[in-house]
N, C-alpha and C positions, 0 to 999 in steps of 0.2 A: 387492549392494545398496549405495547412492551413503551416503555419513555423513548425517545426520539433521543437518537446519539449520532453527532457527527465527528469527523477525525477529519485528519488533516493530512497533505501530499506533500512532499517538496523536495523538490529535483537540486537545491543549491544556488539558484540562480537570486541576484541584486545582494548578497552581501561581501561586505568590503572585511569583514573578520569575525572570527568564531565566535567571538562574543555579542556579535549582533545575531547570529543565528541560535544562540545560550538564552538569549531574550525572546527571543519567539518560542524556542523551544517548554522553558521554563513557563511562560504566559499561555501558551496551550495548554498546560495542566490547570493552571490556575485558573481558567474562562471556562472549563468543563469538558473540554476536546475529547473524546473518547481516546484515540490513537492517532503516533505520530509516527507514518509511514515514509522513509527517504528512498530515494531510488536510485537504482545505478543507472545513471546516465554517462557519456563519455563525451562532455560539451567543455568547450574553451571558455572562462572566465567565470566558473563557477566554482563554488566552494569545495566541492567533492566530486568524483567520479563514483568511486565504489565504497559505500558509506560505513564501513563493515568498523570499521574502526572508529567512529563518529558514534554509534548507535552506542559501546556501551557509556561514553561518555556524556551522552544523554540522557541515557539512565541513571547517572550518578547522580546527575543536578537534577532529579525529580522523584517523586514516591506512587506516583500513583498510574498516573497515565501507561497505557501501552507503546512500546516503541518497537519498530522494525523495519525491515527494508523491503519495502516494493516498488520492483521485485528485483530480486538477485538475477542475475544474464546465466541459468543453468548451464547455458551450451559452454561457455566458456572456463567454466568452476567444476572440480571434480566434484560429486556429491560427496565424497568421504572427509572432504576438506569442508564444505558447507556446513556440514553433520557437526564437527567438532568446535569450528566457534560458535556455531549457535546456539548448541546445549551446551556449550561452558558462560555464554553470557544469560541465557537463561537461566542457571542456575548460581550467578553471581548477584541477580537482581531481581530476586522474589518473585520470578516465574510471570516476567512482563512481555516476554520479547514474542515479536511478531514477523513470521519467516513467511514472503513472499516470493513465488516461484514466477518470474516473466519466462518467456520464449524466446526474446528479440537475442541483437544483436552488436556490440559496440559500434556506435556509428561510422568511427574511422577505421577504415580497411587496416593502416599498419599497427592499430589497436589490437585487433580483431588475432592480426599476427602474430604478434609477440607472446600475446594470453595464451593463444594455442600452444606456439613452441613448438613447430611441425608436427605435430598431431593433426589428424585430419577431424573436419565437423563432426559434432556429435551426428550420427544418423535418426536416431531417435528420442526425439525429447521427451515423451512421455514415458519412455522406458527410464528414464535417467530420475524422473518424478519418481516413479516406483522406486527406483534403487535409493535413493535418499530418505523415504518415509522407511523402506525397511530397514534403512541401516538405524535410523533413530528408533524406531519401536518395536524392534525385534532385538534388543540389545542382547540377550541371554543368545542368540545365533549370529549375532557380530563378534561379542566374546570366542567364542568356539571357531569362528573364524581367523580369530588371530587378532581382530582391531579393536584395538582399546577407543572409545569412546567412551571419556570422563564428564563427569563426576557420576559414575559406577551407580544405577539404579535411580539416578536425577533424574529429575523432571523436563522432560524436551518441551519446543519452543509452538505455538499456534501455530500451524502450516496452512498459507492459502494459495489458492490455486488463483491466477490472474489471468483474466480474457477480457477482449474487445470485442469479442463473439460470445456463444454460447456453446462453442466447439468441445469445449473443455469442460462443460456441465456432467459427462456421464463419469469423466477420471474422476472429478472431486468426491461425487458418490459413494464410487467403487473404491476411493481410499479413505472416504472420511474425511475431507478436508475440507478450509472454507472456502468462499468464491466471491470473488471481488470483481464484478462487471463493469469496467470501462465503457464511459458514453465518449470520451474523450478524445480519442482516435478510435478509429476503424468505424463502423455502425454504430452510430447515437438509438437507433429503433432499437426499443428495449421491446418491444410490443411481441415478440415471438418468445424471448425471455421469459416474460411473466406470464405468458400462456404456462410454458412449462414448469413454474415456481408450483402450486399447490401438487402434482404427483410427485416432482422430487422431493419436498418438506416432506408430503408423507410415505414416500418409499426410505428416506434418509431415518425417519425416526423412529422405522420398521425395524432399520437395520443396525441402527447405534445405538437406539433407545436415547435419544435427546434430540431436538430440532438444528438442523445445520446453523452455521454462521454463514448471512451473505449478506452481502454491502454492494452500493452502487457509488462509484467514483465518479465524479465529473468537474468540469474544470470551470473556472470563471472570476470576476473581479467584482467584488463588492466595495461600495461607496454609499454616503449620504444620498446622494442623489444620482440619476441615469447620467446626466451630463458629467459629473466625474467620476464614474466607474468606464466610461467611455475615454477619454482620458488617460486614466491612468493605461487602459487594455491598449494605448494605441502607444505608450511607453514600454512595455513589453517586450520581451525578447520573441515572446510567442506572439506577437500580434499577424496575426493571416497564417499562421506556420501551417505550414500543409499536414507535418506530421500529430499535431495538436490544435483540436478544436477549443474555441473558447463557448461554453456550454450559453452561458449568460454572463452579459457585463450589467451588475444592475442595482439595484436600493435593496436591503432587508428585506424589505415586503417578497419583493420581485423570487429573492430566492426561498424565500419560505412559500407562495404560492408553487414554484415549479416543483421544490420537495413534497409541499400536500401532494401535490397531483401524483408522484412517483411513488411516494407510499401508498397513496391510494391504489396505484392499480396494480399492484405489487406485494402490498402488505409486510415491505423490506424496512426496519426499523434505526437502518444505520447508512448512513452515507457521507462519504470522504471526498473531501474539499482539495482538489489543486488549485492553488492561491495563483494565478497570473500575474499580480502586481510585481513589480519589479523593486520599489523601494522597500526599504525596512518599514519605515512610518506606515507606507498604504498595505501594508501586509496585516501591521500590529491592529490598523483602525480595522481595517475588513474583520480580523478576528473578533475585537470588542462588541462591532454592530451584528456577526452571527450569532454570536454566546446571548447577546443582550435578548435577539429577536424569538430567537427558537428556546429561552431562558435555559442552558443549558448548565447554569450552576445552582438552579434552583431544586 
């Protein structure tokens, strides 16, 4: 069995300035985090909406960890625009970056607006996945196209494919891509999932000649003890949110028991932490007591 890797979520919420979120960010490498995915979210009082400018600046304070955005709002971003920051910051930061493709949609309507610019909804988002992965790895028929996509023969960015479902299992396939399963909202029952995981691993490795990337996201607050991991989850912005479940509020143990079990029946070797606490302090202790628990800098 592969070492146990977990990475880390964060949507921008409890910090009061970038250099509290530089301290989290930097300390996730240093406690062993695999990857440090942000997300675009379009919420009031948080540090960022669209991280796209944030990420490589996280790359520059750190050497090793992975960073990227899950997930980008496709409906709202041309792919040809996505295409071009993202392989020009993976290829300004030794081939780190991590390119997350969401479905959703900015939460506020005159958000939603303006990004358009009277354009009408994308009709189909998976059509729009497609066109993005072709514009990065077909670069010799982008060229002949006419669009310059720089640094000319670089290295493009890890593409994953994000779901709440398992809806999205057969695109990640059929283009190669990784798949990041949310227990977080929408359906927690991964139980239909991992049924499907050993034919896709082996139809996946039929077809690329290497085992896919896939991870399982979920959210929660860790503390010393149940009584303030409970606590902290009830200080929370997300505390009840309908659109975000809290997976577990609970001690070390607690969330290394419910990872055995998910690896267990899974066989899934990476799973990614949305930190619920709201302060900086109960962010940074949460991270020390996972690093510590599941030894991840050992």
């Amino acid at each position: 069995m592969n070492r146990l890797k977990i990475g880390l979520l964060d949507f921008g919420n409890g910090y009061e300035s970038f250099s509290d979120f530089i301290e989290v960010a930097t300390g996730a490498e240093k406690l062993g985090f695999s990857r440090l995915w942000l997300g675009e979210h379009y919420v009031f009082n948080h540090l960022w909406c669209n991280p796209e400018v944030l990420i490589p600046l996280v790359l520059g304070y750190t050497e090793r960890i992975r960073v990227g955005c899950a997930g980008i709002l496709l409906n709202v971003h041309t792919p040809y625009r996505v295409a071009l920051s993202f392989k020009l910051a993976n290829n300004l930061f030794a081939e780190r970056v991590d390119l997350g493709l969401a479905a959703g949609w900015p939460g506020i309507e005159k958000v939603k607006t303006l990004m358009l610019e009277g354009r009408a909804p994308a009709a189909d988002f998976d059509a729009r996945i497609e066109e993005l992965v072709t514009l990065l790895r077909n670069e010799e028929g982008t060229a002949q196209d006419g669009l310059p996509l720089p640094p000319y023969r670089g290295g493009i960015p890890e593409i994953w494919s994000l779901g709440s479902s398992d809806r999205r299992l057969p695109q990640a396939l059929s283009l190669g891509l990784g798949f990041s399963r949310s227990i977080f909202h929408g359906t927690p029952d991964i139980a239909c999932f991992t049924k499907q995981l050993p034919a896709y691993r082996a139809a996946f490795l039929a077809q690329y000649g290497r085992p896919p990337n896939v991870n399982i996201a979920f959210s929660g607050v860790c503390d010393t003890t149940q009584a303030g991991a409970e606590r902290i989850y009830r200080q929370s912005p997300y505390y009840n949110a309908s659109f975000i479940q809290c997976n577990l509020a609970g001690t070390p143990e607690a969330f290394h028991d419910m990872i055995a079990g998910m690896r267990e029946h899974s066989g899934i070797d990476e799973f990614i932490f949305l930190n619920l606490a709201n302060a900086v302090e109960d962010k940074l202790r949460a991270m020390r007591l996972l690093s510590e628990r599941f030894e991840l800098c050992g």
